[in-house]
C-alpha positions as CSV (number, residue, x, y, z in Angstrom):
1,X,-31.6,6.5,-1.2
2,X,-28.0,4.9,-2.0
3,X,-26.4,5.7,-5.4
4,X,-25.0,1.9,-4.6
5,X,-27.4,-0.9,-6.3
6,X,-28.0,-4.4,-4.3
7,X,-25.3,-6.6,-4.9
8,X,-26.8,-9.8,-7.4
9,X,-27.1,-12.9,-6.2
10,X,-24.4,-13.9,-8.8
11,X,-22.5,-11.7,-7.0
12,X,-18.9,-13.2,-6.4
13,X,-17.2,-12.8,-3.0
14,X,-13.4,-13.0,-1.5
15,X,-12.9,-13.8,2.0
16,X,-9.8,-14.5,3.3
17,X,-8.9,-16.1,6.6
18,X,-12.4,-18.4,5.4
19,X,-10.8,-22.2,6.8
20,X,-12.5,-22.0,10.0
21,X,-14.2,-19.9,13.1
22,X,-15.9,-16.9,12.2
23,X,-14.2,-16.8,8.3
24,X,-15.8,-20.1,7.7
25,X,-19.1,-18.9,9.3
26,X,-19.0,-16.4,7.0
27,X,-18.4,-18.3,3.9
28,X,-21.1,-21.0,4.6
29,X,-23.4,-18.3,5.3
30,X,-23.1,-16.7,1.6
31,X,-23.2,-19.7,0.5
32,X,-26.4,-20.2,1.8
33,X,-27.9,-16.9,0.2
34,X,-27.2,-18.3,-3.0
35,X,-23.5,-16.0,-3.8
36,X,-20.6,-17.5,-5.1
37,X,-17.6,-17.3,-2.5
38,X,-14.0,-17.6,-2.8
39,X,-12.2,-18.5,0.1
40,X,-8.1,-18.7,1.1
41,X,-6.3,-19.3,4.4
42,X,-3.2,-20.3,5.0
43,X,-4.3,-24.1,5.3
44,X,-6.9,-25.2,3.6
45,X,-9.4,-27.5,6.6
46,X,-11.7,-29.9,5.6
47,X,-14.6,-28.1,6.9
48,X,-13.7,-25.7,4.1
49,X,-12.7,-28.4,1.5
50,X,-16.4,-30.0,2.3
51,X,-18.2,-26.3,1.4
52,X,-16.2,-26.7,-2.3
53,X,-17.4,-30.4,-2.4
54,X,-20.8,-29.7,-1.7
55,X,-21.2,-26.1,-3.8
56,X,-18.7,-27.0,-7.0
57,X,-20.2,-24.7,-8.9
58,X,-20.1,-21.6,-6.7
59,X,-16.4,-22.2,-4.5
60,X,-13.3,-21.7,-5.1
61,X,-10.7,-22.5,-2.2
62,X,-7.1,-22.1,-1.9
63,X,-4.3,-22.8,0.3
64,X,-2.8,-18.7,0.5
65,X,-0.8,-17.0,3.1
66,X,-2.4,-13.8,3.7
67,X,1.3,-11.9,3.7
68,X,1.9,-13.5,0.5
69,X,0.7,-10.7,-2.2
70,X,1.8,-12.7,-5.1
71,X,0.5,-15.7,-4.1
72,X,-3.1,-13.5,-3.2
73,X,-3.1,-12.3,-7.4
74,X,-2.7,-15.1,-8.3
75,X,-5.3,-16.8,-6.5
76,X,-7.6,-13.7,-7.5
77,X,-7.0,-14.6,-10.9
78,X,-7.8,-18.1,-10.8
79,X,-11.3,-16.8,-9.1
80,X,-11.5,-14.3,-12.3
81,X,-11.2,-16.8,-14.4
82,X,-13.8,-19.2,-12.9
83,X,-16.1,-16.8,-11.5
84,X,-15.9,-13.3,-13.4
85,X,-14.7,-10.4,-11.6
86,X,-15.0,-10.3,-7.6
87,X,-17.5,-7.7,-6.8
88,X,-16.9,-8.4,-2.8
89,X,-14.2,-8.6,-0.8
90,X,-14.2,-9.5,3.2
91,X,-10.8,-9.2,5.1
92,X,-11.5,-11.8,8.0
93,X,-8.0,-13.4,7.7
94,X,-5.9,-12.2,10.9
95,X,-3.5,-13.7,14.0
96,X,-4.2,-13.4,17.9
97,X,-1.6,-12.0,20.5
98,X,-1.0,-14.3,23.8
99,X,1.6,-12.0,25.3
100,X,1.9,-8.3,27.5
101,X,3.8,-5.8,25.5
102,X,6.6,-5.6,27.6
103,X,7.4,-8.9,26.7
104,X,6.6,-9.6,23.2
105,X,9.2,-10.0,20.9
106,X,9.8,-7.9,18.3
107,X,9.3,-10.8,15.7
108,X,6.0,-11.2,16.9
109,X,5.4,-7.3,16.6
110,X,6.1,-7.2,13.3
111,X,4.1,-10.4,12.3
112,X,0.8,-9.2,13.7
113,X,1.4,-6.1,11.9
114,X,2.1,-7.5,8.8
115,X,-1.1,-10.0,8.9
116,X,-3.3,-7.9,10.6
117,X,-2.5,-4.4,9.0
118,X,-0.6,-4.4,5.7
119,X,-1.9,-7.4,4.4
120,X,-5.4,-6.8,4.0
121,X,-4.6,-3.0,3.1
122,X,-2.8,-4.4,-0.2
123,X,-5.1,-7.1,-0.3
124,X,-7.7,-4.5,-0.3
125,X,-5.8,-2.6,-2.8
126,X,-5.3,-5.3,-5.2
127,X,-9.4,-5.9,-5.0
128,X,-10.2,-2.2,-5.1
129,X,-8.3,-1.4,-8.2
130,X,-9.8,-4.4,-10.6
131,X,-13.3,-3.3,-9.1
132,X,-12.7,0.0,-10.4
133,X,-11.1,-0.6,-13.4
134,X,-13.7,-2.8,-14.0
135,X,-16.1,-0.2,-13.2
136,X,-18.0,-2.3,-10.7
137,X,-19.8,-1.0,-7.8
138,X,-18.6,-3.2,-4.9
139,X,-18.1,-3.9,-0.9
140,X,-15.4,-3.7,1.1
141,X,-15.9,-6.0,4.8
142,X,-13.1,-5.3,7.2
143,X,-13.5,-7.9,10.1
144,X,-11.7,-5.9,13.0
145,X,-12.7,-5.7,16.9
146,X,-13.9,-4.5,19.9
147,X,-10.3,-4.4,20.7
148,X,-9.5,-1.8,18.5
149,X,-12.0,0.2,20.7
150,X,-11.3,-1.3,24.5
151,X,-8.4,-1.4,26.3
152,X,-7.5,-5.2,27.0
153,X,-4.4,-6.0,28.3
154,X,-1.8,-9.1,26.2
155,X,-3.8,-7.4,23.3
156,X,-1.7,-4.3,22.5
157,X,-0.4,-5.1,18.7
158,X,-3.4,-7.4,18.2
159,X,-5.6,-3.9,19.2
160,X,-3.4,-1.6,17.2
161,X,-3.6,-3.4,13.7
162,X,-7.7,-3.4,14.6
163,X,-8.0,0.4,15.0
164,X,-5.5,1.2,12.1
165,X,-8.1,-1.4,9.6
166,X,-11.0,1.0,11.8
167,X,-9.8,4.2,10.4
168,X,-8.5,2.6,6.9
169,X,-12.3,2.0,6.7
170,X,-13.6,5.7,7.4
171,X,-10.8,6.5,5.1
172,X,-11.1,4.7,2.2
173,X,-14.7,4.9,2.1
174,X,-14.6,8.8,1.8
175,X,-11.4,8.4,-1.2
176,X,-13.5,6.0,-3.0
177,X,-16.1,8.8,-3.5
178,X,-18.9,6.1,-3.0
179,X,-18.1,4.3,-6.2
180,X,-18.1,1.4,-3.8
181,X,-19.3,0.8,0.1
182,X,-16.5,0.1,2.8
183,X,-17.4,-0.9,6.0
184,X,-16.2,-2.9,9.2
185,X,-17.7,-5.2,11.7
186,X,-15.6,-5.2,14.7
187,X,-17.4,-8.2,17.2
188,X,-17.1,-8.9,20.6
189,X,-14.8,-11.3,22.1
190,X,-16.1,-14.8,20.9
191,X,-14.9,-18.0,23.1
192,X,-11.9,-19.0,21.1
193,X,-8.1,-19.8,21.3
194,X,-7.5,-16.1,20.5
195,X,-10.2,-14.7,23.7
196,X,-8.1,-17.2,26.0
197,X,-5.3,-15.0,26.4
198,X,-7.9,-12.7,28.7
199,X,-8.2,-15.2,31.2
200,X,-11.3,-16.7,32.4
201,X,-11.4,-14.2,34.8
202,X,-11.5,-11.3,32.4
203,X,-14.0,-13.3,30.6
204,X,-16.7,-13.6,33.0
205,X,-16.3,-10.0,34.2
206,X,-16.9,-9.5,30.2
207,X,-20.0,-11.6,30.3
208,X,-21.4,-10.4,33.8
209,X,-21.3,-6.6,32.0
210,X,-22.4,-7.9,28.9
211,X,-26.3,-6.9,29.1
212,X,-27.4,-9.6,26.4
213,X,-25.4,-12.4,28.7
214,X,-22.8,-14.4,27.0
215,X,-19.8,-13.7,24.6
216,X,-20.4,-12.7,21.1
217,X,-21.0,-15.6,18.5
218,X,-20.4,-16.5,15.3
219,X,-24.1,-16.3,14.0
220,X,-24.3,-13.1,15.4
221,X,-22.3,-11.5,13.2
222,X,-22.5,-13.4,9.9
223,X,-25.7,-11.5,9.2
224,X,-24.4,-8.0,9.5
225,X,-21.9,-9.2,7.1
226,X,-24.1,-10.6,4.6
227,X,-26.3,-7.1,5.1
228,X,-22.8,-5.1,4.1
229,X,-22.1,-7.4,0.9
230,X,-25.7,-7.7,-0.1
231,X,-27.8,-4.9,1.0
232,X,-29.2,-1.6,-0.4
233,X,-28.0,0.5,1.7
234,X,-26.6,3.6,2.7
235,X,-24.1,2.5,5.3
236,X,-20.8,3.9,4.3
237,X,-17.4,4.2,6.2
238,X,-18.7,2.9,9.6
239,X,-17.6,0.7,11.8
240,X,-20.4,-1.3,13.5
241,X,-20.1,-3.2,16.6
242,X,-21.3,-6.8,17.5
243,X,-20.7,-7.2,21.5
244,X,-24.4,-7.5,23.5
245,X,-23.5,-3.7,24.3
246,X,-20.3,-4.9,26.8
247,X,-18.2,-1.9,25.6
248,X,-21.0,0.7,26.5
């Protein structure tokens, strides 16, 4: 048996990157089992803006740049003093890659790095440290990718950032000691902006080896996420793949 209890359903959530896609699939789907969920993005969408309409009790949204660490406390604090301390924390927020290596600048290098990689790490940081201090037993969700696992070409900083979140996972789960459970979900390609970069090409030969059929959705993986937060379980440092069983 876990030494980690179930997570409440007072339980209070942060998920950043929650405006739309997958982040806003995830939010609506806690919602819908009853936790309390704050959400930040970098522009706050009315799809979001609708969620904290229709649950004012149990949402909190801001408008946050993930990159922005003092902006990101104090948004955390605003949530603390609403909500109580955050006992969850789910790093969805992230940017795509359109371009081969060879010819991405390094501006673009360095921003993918910085919103992919070192954000969520001091994001995560920032979370971890009040959880402890607190002396609460909570979950960590890294939202990383198949990329970090596959080779797929125009994807090579976008990949990179997802592997090092990977291993930050396997890491910080063994430092923590299992005083909390850290964990990542690392989906398929879905079809979105960031999956056009492949090609339609690349993404039927993705779907034709794809044993389940079709790209990886949304409500395919807001469940496994909802398990990590919620869950008594046992799942520790592992990184748990959503793709139909493509990359096998």
């Amino acid at each position: 048996m876990s030494d980690s209890p179930p997570v409440p359903a007072s339980t209070v959530v942060l998920v950043s990157g929650g405006s739309r896609g997958l982040g806003l699939a995830i939010v609506t789907d806690l919602l819908d089992a009853g936790l309390t969920v704050a959400a930040f993005a970098r522009t706050v969408t009315p799809e979001l803006e609708k969620l904290a309409d229709a649950y004012p009790d149990r949402v909190h949204v801001g408008a946050v740049d993930v990159t922005d660490l003092a902006a990101a406390q104090r948004f955390l604090r605003a949530v603390e003093a609403r909500f109580g301390p955050v006992d969850g924390l789910v790093n969805n927020a992230a940017v795509g890659q359109d371009s081969m290596h060879t010819h991405t600048a390094t501006a673009d290098i360095a921003r993918i790095v910085e919103t992919n990689l070192t954000a969520p790490l001091q994001l995560t940081r920032l979370v971890a440290r009040r959880m402890l201090g607190q002396g609460r037993r909570g979950r960590i969700v890294n939202v990383t990718s198949i990329c970090a696992q596959r080779g797929f070409p125009g994807l090579v900083a976008y990949s990179a950032t997802k592997g090092g979140m990977d291993a930050a996972t396997r890491s910080l789960a063994r430092e923590l000691g299992g005083r909390m459970l850290v964990n990542a979900v690392a989906p398929g390609f879905f079809a979105s902006e960031m999956s056009a970069v492949l090609g339609s090409t690349q993404l039927d030969q993705i779907v034709r080896r794809t044993p389940t059929g079709h790209l990886t959705e949304p409500a395919e993986v807001v469940p496994v996420v909802r398990m990590l937060l919620c869950a008594h379980t046992n799942i520790n440092g592992q990184v748990i793949v959503v793709d139909g069983a493509a990359s096998i």
